[in-house]
N, C-alpha and C positions, 0 to 999 in steps of 0.2 A: 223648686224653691231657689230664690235667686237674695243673696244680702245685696243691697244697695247701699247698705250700711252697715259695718262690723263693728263691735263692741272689741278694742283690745281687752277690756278687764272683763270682771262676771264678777257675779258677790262673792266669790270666796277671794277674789284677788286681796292681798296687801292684808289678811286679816293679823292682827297680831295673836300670837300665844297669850293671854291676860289669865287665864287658870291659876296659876299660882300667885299671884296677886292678891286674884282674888278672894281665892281659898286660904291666904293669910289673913286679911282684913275679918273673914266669916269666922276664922278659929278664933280668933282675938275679939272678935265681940263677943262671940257663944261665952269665951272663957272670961271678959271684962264685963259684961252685961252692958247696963246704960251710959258707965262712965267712959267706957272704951268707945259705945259708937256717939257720945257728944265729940269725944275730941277728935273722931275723923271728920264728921259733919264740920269743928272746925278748922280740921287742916285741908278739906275739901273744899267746901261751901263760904268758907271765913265767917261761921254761923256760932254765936253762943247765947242766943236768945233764949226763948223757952222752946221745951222741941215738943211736947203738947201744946195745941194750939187751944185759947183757951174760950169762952162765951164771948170773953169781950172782943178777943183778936177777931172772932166771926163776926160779928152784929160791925165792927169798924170795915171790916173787908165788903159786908153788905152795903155800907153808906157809902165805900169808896166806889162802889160801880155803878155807872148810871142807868137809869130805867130804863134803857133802851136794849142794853147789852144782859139786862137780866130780864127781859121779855125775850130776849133770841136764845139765852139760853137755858130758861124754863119752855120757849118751844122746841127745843131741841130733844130737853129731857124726857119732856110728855110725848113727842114720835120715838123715841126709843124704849120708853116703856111700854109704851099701847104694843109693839114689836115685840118687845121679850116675854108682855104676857100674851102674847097669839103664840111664840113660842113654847111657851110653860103650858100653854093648853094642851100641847100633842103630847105631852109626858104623864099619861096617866096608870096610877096603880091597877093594877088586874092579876085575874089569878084562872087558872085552867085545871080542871077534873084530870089528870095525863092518864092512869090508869083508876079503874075505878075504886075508889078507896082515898085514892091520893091527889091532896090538893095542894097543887105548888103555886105562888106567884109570885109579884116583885111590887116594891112600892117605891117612892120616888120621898128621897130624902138631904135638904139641902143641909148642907154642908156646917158646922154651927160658929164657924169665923172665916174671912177671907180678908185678904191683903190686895189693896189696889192703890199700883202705882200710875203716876202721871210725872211725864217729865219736863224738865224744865231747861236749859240752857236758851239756843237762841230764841225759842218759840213761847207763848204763853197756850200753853196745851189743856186748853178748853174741855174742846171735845173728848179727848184721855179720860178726865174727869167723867164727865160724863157716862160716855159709855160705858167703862168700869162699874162706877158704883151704885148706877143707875141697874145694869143688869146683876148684878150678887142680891141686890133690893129685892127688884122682881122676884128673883129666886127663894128668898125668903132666908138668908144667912143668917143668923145671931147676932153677930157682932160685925162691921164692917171696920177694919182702919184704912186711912188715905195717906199716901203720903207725896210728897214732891219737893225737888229743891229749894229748899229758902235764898234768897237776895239777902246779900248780909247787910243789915241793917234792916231789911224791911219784912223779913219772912216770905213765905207761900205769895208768888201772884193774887190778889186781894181776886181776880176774876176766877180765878183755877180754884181760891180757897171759896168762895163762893159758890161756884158749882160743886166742889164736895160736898160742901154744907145742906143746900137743897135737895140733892140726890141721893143724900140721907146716911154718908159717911157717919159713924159713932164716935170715932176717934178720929185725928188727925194730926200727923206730926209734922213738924219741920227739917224732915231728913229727906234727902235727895242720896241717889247712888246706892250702891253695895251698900253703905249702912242703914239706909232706908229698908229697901230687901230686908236684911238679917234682924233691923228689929221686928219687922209683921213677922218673921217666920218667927223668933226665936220669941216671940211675947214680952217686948221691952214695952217701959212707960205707960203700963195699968194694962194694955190689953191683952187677950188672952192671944195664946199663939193662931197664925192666921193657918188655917188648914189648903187654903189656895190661892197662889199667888197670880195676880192678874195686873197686865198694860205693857206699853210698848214701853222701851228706855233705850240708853246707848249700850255698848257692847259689853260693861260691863257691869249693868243691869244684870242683861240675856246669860253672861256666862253665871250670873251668881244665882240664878233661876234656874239655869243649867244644874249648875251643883247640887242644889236644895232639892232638884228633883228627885222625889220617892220619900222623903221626908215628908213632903209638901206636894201638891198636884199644884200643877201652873196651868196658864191658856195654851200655848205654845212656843216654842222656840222660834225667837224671830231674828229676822236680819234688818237690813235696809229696806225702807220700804218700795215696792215696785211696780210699773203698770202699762197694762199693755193695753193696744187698739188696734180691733180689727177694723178696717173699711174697706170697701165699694164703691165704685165710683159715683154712687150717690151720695157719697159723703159729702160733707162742706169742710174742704182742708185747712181754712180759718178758725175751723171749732176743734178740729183733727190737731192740730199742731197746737193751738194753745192748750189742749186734754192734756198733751205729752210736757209740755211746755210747766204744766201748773203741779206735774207732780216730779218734776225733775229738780225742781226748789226746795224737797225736801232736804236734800244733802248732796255733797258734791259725790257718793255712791249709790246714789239711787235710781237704777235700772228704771230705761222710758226703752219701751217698743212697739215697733208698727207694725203690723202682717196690713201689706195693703196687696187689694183683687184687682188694682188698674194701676200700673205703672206711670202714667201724666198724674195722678194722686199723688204717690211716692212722690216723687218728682218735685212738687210742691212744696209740701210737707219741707220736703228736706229744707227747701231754700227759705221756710217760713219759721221755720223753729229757733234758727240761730239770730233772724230779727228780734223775733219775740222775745227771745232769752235777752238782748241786748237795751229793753226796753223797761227792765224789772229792774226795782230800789238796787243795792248794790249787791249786799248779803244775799239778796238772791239769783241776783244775776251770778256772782259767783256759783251759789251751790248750781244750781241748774247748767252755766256753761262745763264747766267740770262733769255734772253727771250724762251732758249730753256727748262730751267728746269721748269721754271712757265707757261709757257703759250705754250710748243708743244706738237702738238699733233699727234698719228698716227694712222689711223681708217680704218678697215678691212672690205670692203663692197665686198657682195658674188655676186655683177652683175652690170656693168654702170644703171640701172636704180635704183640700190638704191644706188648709188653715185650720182646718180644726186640727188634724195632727201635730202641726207644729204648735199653734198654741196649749192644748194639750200637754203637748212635753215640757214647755215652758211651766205650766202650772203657775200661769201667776196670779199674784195676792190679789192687783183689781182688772178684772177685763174688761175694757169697754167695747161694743157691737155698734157700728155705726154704718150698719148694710140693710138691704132689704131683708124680709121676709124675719124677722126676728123670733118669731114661737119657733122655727127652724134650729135656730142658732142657739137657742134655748134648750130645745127637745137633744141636741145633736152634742153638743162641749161638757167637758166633763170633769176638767180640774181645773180651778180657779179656787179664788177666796169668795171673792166677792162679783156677783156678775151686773154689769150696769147695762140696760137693752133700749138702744136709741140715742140719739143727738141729743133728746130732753133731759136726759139723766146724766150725773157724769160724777166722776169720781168723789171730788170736791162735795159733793149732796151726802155721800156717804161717808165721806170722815166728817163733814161737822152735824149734819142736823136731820137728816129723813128717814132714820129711824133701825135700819141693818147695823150690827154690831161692827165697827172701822179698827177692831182689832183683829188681825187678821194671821193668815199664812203666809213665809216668805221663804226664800231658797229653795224652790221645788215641794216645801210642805205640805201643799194642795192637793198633791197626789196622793195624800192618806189623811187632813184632816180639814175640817171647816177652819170659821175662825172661833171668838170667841161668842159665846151665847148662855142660857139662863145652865144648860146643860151640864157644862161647867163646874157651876157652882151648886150642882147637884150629886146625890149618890143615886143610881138605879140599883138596891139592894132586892134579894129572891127572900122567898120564905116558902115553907113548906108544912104541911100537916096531912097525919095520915091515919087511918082506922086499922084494928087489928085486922080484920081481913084483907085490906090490902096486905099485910105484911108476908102472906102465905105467898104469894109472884114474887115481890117487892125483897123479901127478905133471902128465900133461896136464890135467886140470881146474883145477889149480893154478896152471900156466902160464895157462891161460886167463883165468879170472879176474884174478889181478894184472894180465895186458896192459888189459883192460876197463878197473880200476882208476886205469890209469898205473902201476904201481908196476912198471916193468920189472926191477929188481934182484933182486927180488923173483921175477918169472916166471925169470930166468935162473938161480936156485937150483933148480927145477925142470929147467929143461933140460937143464943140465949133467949130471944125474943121470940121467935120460931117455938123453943121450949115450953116455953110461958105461955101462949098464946094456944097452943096446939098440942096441947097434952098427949100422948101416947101415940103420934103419929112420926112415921118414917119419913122422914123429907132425905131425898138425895143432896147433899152440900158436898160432896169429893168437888175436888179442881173440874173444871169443863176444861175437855181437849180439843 
């Protein structure tokens, strides 16, 4: 393995401490309720509108978007539903005889509120929408709220407040940030508290999702978003460097890298990306020359099997494959978030509209979890039932064990039953040695 390009930073570089920040804002609303998170919304946002968004603020946000961009993104919403109910399909209830007498299984039970954010600063974050509220829907949640930064004066993006609204948000506020957060978690402004919090935001989003964890279940812990490309010299380094190019305009910390199998690609690549970058509106020419000087990379691996290794380790959020033999590369990689297979696909397909959930893993996550999906916003809970004679196996092993344990209260729930059950019968229940 060869870098032909080092990243002096990595996501953890330059992160600030926001913990206690944020964990001040969170007590202070939990203890102020509504009134405490209107006046951060307007010491943050400069928002004092209504922070329920109301029928008519929807039906105005609908007339304000044109029919074109509410055909793109009603096709957006209907590929990522048709997705999360193929998803929803593999989650099914079932239950298994284990010993005979005894029947145990598990049932599949969505969640009865969830909190999904979308965020808002330079970007109007469409797809966020989307994805979020479109998969808690599928899932079948009770109550869905939305929320997102308001523009003071104008409220919610008329196009972000539009795709909640279709995707079949219940509520919708006008808070953006930590107070956004803390009201779905904490059940501010009619709705009931959000039992899981879902969508990407900035850091101090993440850290207050961070916090709420175990309170609350979230998607994941995210960072910056990130994305890598494997190629071969069948690749087309025009489509190679603009892949890297289109997702390094996220922000000036977000990780673009190449594992390339032919060093004249590399090669390319390099001299093609900082044109490219030089060719973008400003805003993103910034974030993207920033994320390509500090955080890209381009890494020279002498055989897909030690590109699989290093990508692998890297575990990142989207990979893209733009080599031969793809069911290969498929069959063979094994942490990522999201895997994109071919030149025809590519990242950009998967954060706005074809249908895989573009809430994902980042900072190595991939290595223990998907991204986000109906799954989620599900409980896989067990159940069980059982016949008095199962309880004659079922019961003494029970007893025994707890005795081993110490937990006599414990073994005596067994016995008793045992008693009842089996009148005048000697059952051994001492400790097992």
């Amino acid at each position: 393995m060869e870098y032909l390009k080092k990243a002096p930073k990595s996501a953890a570089t330059g992160e600030r401490d926001v913990r206690d920040k944020v964990q001040a804002i969170l007590d202070a609303i939990e203890a102020g309720g509504e009134d405490a998170a209107r006046r951060y919304s307007q010491e943050f946002d400069r928002w004092d509108g209504d922070i329920v968004v109301t029928a008519d603020a929807r039906a105005q946000a609908a007339e304000a978007v044109s029919q074109k961009l509410k055909d793109d993104i009603l096709f957006a919403r209907d590929n990522v539903r048709r997705f999360a109910e193929g998803q929803k399909a593999t989650f099914v209830d079932s239950e298994i005889e284990v010993v005979p007498g005894l029947v145990a299984g598990q049932k599949q039970i969505p969640v009865s509120a969830a909190g999904c954010y979308a965020p808002g600063g330079r970007y109007a974050h469409v797809a966020s929408a989307i994805m979020t509220v479109t998969t808690a829907k599928v899932a079948g949640v009770g109550h869905i709220t939305a929320c997102s930064p308001p523009k003071p004066g104008e409220g919610i993006h008329p196009a972000v407040l539009y795709a909640f609204d279709v995707c079949g948000a219940d509520t919708i506020l006008n808070l953006g940030g930590v107070q956004g957060i803390a009201a779905m978690a904490f059940g501010l402004f009619g709705a009931p508290p959000a039992r899981v919090l879902a969508g990407p935001g900035n850091q101090f989003v993440a850290e207050a999702k961070r916090i709420l964890y175990g309170r609350v279940g979230i998607d994941m812990f995210a960072g910056p978003t990130e994305s890598m490309v494997i190629a071969d010299a069948s690749a087309d380094p025009q489509i190679v460097a603009a892949d890297l190019v289109g997702q390094a305009e996220h922000g000036y910390n977000s990780p673009v890298w190449l594992i390339s199998l032919d060093r004249a690609l590399a090669e390319t690549v390099a001299e093609l990306v900082p044109q490219m970058i030089e060719d973008l509106p400003e805003l993103n020419r910034d974030n993207a020359r920033a994320a390509w000087h500090d955080y890209g990379e381009i890494i020279l691996c002498e055989d897909a099997e030690e590109a699989v290794r290093v990508s692998d380790d890297y575990a990142s959020e989207h990979l893209q494959i733009q080599a031969d033999d793809l069911d290969w590369w498929l069959a063979n990689l094994s942490n990522y978030g999201s895997l994109f297979l071919g030149e025809e696909t590519t990242v950009a397909y998967g954060d706005k509209v074809s249908g895989p959930n573009h809430v994902l893993p980042t900072k190595g996550a991939a290595h223990y979890t998907g991204g986000l999906f109906v799954g989620k916003f599900m409980k896989t809970v067990t159940w069980q039932r059982s016949t008095r004679e199962a309880n004659r196996q079922i019961g003494q092993a029970c007893a025994r064990i707890s005795r081993l344990e110490g937990m006599e209260g414990h073994a005596r729930t067994a016995d008793i039953r045992l008693a009842k059950y089996f009148p005048g019968h000697n059952f051994d229940l001492s400790a097992a040695e």
